[in-house]
N, C-alpha and C positions, 0 to 999 in steps of 0.2 A: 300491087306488086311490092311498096315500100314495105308493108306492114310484114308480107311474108317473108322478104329477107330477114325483117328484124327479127323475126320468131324462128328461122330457118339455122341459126346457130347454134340458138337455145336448144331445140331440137335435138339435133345433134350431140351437142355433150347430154340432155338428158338420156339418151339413145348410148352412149358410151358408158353412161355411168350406170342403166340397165343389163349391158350387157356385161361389165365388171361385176355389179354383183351376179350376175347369173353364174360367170364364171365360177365366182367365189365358192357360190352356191352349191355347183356340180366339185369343186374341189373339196366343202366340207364332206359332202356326200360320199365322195370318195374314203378322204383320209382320218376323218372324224363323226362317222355316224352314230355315234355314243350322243357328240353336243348336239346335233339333228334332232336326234331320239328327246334328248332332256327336251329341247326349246318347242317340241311338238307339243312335249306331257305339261309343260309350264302352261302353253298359252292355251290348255283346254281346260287344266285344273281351277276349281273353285276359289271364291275370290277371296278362302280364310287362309290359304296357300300365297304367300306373299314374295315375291321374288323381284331382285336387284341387279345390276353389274359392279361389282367390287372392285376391279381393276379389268383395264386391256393389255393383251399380250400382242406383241408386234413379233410375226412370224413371218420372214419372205415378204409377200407382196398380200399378208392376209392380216386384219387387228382381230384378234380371236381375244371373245369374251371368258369374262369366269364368274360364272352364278352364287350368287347367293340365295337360298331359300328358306322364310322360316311360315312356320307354323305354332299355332297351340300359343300359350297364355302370353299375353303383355305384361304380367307382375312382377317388379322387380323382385319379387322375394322366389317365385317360381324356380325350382330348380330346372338346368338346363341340360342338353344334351347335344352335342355337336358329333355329326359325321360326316366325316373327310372320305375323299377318293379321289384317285385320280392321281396324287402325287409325284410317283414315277409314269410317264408315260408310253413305256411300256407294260406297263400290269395294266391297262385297260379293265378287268376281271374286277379291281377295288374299287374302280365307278360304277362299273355294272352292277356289282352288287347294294352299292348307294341309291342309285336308281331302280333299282327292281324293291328296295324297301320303299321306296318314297313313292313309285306305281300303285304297289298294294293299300298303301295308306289314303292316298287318295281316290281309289276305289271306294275304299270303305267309309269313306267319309261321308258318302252321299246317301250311305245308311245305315250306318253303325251306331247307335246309338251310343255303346259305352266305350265307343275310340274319343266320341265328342265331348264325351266328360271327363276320358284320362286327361286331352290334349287340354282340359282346360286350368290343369294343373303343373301342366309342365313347357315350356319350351324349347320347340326343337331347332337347330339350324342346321343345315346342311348344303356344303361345297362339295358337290360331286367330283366336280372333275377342276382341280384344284392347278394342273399343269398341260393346260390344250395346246400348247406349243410343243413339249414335246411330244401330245398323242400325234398330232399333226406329225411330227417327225419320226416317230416312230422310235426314239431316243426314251432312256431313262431320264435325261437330265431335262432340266430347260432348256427355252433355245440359247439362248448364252452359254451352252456345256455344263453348268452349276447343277450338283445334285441337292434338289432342295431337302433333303433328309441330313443332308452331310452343313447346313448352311445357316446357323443359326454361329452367335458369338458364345460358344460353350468347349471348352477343350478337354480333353479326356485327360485323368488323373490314371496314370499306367498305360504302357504301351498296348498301343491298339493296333489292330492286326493291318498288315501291310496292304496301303490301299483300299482294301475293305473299308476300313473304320475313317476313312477320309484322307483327301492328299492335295495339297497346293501346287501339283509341280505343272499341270497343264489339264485348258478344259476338253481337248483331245482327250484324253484318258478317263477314263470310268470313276464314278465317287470322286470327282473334283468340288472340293468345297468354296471357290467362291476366293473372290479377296478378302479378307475383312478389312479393309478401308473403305469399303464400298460397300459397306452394308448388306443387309437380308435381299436380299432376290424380290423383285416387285410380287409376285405370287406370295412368297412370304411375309412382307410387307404386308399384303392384304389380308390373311389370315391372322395376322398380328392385331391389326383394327379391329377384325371381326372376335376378336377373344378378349382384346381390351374393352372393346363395347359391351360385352356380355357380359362375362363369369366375374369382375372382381363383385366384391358385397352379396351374391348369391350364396344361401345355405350348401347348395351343393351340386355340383355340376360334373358332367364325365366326357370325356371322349371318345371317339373310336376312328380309328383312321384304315381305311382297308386297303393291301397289300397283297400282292401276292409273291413267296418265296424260295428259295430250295429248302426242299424238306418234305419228311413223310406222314407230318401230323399238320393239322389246322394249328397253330400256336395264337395265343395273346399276350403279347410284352407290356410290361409297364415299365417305366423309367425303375432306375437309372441306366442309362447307356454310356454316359462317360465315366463312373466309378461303381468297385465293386459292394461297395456302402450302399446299404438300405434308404428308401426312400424316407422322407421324415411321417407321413399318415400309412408308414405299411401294414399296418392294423388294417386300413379301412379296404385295401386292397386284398389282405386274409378274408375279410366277414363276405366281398362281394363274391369272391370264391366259392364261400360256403354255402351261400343261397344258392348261388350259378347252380352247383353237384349237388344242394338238397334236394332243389327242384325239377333238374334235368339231369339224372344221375346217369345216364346212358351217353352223354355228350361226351365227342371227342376231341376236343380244345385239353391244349398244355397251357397251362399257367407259368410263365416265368418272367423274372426281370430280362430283359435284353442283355446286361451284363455277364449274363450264366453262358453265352454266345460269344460275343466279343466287343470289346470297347470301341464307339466312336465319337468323332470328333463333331461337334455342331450338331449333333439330336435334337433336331424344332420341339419334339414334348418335352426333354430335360430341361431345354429354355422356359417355355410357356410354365409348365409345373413349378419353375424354382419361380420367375417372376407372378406370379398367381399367389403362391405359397407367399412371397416375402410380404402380401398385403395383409397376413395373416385374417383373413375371415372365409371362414369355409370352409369345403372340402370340394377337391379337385383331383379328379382322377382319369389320367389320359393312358387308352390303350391305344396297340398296335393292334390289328388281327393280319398276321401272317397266313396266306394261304397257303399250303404244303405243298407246289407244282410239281415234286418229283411223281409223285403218282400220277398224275395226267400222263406225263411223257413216259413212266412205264408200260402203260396201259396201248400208249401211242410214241411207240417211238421214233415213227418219221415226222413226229413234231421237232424232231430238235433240224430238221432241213431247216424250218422258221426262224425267226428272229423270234416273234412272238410266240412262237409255240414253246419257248423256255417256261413263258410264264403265265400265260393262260389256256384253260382248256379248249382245244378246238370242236371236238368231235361234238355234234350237235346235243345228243342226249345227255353226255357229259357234264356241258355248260349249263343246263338248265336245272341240272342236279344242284351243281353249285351255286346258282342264283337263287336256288326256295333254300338250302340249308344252314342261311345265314339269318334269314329271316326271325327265327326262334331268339336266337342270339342279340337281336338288335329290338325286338318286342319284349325282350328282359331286361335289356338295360336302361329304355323309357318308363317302364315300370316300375323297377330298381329304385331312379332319380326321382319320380313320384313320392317312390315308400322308403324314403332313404333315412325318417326319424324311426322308421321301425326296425332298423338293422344296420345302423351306423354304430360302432361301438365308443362308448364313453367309458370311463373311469376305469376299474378293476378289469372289465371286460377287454377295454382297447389295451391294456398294460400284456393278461393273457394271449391277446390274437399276433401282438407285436414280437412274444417270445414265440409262439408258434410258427410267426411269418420268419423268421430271423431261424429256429430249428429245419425249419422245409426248405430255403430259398437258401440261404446263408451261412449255411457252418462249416463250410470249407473256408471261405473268406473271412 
């Protein structure tokens, strides 16, 4: 009878701390079946698929994780390729579509023979769902209110549109950028590490971070977002252009600087880009892809009853459209970073693409 009292406690908190994570469990399931879905794909994928926890988010009564994943070459010379998701917590749709590429990839791993020999030129990482505290919420921002898009120590050069482009005044209010006395947002913070650790001293490295927005075209931004000035390689940002529409002349992607838009304050790529850039080795090229949500809610317009239906497709055939037609997109731009001595422009060339980028992008400014 002693013995069983002794064990009869232990029982019991192991019995509570059971039933806590179950709970937890049926609440991811509920509010975040996106990170369900990854942590399924993670612990069944092969073991050249490498995945970490970057940092914990403390949400309510939950510590919600955020993945990191890489795949493909260990060489520090490898050029690299990072995609993001997930960063507003409402666009759910920009992790899905990080996730539905990293499904297919691992698919094909298990028999693709010339994915095994791209991957072993290039390395990829990928943070799908970059802000599970606000998926969990159902919130743009972080759980602390902080839009991590608006939250970097970068200030816009020209009046930036009211609110939109970022505001101090309260994290109630929408595109709240954060104190900066307090530095980058723990989420940020980890993405910080994870691009410090990788891209400086790499030949050439890109990003793509996925979004979804108002608007009636797919768009892709590149920096800059806080001034109407060109970026400093926007050469290299003309030439990838150029393959993009030599090779998939039919796609319906805009190309522009975010600035052609409106100016914001605290742009995380305007940061990453200028600190990358100041190490001067490389080349470094970070996109947005904007999804164009006003068509979904044309299409459906008792999606605006939703919260979420502002910003991603609900209607089942819909979504699935938009999860393969990104695909083409993100298998170019691994390829790209592979082939990037055969179409990076130097000399005369890069002097040419720079007055073309600056005639298409910049002659109003």
């Amino acid at each position: 009878m002693a013995e069983l009292k002794d064990i009869t406690p232990h029982l019991s908190v192991a019995a509570e701390q059971a039933q806590r994570d179950g709970r937890q469990r049926r609440q991811l399931r509920t509010f975040i079946p996106e990170l369900v879905q990854l942590e399924r794909m993670l612990a069944e994928a092969p073991d050249s698929v490498r995945t970490r926890v970057v940092t914990r988010v403390q949400v309510r009564d939950l510590t919600l994780p955020v993945y990191r994943t890489d795949l493909g070459s260990d060489s520090p010379d490898a050029p690299v390729v990072l995609f993001v998701g997930g960063v507003h917590g409402l666009e759910r749709i920009g992790s899905q579509v990080v996730m539905a590429w990293l499904a297919s990839v691992i698919a094909r791993l298990r028999w693709d023979a010339q994915l095994q020999d791209l991957l072993s030129k290039v390395r990829i990482t990928l943070l799908p769902i970059l802000n599970p505290g606000g998926m969990y919420l159902n919130q743009r921002a972080n759980p602390g209110g902080v839009d991590l898009m608006r939250n970097s120590p970068i200030a816009a050069q020209g009046r930036s549109t009211f609110m939109l482009g970022g505001q101090r005044l309260s994290p109630r209010l929408p595109w709240y950028t954060g104190d900066p006395e307090q530095g980058m947002e723990p989420e940020n913070q980890a993405l910080s590490r994870v691009i410090e650790e990788l891209l400086p001293g790499r030949p050439f490295s890109l990003a793509l971070d996925c979004h979804s927005g108002f608007g009636w075209q797919d768009q892709i931004w590149f920096p800059y977002a806080y001034r109407r000035r060109p970026m400093r390689r926007i050469d290299s940002v003309m030439a990838l252009k150029l393959i993009w529409e030599q090779s998939y002349p039919n796609h319906n992607y805009v190309f522009e600087p975010q600035s052609a838009h409106y100016l914001t304050h605290g742009d995380l790529w305007d940061y990453f880009y200028k600190q990358i850039n100041r190490k001067g080795q490389g080349t470094f090229i970070p996109l947005t892809l904007e999804m164009g949500s006003w068509r979904w809610v044309r299409k459906r317009p008792r999606q605006l009853l939703r919260l979420d239906g502002f910003f991603n497709p609900l209607a089942p055939h819909r979504h699935q459209r938009v999860l393969r037609s990104h695909l083409v997109l993100m298998d170019f731009l691994v390829q790209a970073a592979v082939s990037h001595e055969h179409w990076l422009p130097t000399g005369d060339q890069s002097v040419l693409l720079r007055e073309a980028a600056m005639m298409h992008w910049y002659r109003e400014a």
